[in-house]
N, C-alpha and C positions, 0 to 999 in steps of 0.2 A: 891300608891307606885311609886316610881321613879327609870325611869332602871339606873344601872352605866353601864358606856360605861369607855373601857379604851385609854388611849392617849397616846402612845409610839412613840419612832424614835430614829435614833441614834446620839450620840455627836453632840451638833451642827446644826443638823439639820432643827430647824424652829419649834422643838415642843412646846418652852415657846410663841412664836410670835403666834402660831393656840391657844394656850391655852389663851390670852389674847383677842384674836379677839372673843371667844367663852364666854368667860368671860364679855366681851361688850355686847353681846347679851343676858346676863344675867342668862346665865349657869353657877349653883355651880361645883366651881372646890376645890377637895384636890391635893395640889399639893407636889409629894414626895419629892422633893428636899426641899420645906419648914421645913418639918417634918423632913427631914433628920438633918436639921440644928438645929432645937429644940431638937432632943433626943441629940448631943453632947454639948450643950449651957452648958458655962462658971458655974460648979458648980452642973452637973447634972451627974447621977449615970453611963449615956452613955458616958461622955466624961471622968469620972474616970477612965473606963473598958478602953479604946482609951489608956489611958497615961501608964495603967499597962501592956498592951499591946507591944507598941512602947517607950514608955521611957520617959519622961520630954523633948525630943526637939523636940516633936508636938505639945508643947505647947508656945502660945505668952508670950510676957510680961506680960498682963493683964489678962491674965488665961484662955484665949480664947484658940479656935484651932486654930492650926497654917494651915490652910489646905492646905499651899504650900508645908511646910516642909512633913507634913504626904503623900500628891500626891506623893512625889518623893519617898518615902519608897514603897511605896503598888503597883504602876502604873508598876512598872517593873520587880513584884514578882509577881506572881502568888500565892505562898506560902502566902505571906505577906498581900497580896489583901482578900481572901481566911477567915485569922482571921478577918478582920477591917468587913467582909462580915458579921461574925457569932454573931461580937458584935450588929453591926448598923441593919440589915435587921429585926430581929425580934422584933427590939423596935419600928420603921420605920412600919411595919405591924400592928404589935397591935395598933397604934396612927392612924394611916389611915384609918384603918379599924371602929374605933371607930367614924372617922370623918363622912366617908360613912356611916355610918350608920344612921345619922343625917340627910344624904342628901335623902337617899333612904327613909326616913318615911314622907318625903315631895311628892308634886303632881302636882311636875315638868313633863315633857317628858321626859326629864336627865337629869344626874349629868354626870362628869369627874373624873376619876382617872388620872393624870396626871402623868409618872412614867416614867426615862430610861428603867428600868430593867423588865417591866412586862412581858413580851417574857421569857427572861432566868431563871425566878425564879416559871413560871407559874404560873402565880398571873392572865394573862391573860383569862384562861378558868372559873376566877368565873365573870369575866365581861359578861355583857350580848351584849355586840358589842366592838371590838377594831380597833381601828384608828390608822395607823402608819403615820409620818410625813416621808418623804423621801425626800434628798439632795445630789446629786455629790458629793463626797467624797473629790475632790479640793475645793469645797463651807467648805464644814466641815472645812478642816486644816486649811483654810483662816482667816473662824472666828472663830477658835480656837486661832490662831495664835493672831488674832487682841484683841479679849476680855479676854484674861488669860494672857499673855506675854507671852509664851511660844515659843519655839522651833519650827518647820516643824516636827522635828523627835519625840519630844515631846507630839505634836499634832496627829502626825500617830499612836503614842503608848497607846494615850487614844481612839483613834477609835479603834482600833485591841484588846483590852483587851474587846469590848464589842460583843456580837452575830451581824453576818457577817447581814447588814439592809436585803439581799436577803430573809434570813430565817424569819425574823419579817414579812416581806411580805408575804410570803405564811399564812400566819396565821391571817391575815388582813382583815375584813367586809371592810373597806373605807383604800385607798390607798390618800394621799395628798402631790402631787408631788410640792414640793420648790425648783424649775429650770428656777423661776424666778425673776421677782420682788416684793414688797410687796406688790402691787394692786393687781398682776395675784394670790397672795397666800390670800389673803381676797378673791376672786370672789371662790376661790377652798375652802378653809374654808364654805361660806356661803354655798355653795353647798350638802355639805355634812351636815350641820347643818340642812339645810333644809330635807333632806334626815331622818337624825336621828328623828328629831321632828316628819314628819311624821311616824314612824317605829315606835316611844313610846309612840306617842301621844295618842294613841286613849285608853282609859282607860273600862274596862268592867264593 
């Protein structure tokens, strides 16, 4: 069997960059954000619930999600956020969990859950180890700022809609501080990789 270990951090923080680097190293990763984008894809019963939800102008031209239009409904509701949570989370679980499952009956050392939300939805306590990515909160806005278009104030309001990183941390087996550059964050990646392999490696 193969442990899942899960991968969180917040907005922005260098999680998809650990998850790629762990991914080189030829660690299976499910990653939520993928699935998240498959349970609302163009024609799917997810993205139906989305439109009945918020109304025909979160939707593209081509029958896609608009995801810019829908960020700017939800990101500054709480209410609004709350429903889009109740549609997406449990389809987002059941497809993930199905993927792990796949990963887990392999005899690897580990797999990855790769996930924003594992902290706030406690998705974290079925992992058997959890990794938070950690980043300056001006690193956050910066490449928020740079890879979304968005706003400063924009970008402050998607960090703040998520749990404060302090509290991911407490909850944390491997802390992976991104405070620098992308060498000093591979030597910290390997590290912990190394670490992990040893911790699941050894099989009874």
């Amino acid at each position: 069997m193969t442990a899942i270990v899960g991968l969180t951090g917040g907005i922005a923080s260098g999680k998809s960059s650990v998850a790629q680097l762990l991914r080189d190293e030829g660690v299976a990763i499910v990653d939520a954000d993928q699935v998240a984008r498959e349970v609302v894809e163009a024609g799917s019963p997810g993205l139906a619930a989305v439109v009945e939800a918020f109304g025909g102008e979160v939707l593209a031209a081509d029958g896609a999600l608009d995801r810019k239009a829908l960020g700017a409904i939800v990101f500054g509701d709480p209410a609004h956020r709350r429903v889009l949570e109740s549609i997406t989370h449990p389809r987002i679980f059941a497809r993930s969990m199905e993927q792990l499952g796949r990963i887990a009956a392999g005899d690897a050392p580990y797999g990855l859950y790769d996930a924003a939300l594992l902290v706030e939805n406690g998705t974290h306590q079925m992992m058997a180890a959890l990794v938070v990515v950690a980043a300056p909160r001006e690193s956050q806005v910066r490449r928020i700022v740079a890879r979304d278009g968005l706003t400063e104030a924009e970008a402050n309001a998607r960090i703040d809609a998520q749990l404060p990183l302090a509290e991911k941390i407490a909850v944390a087996d491997y802390v992976i501080e991104n405070d620098g550059d992308l060498t000093l964050l591979g030597a910290r990646t390997l590290a912990v990789h190394a670490l992990l392999t040893q911790r699941f490696g050894a099989k009874s």
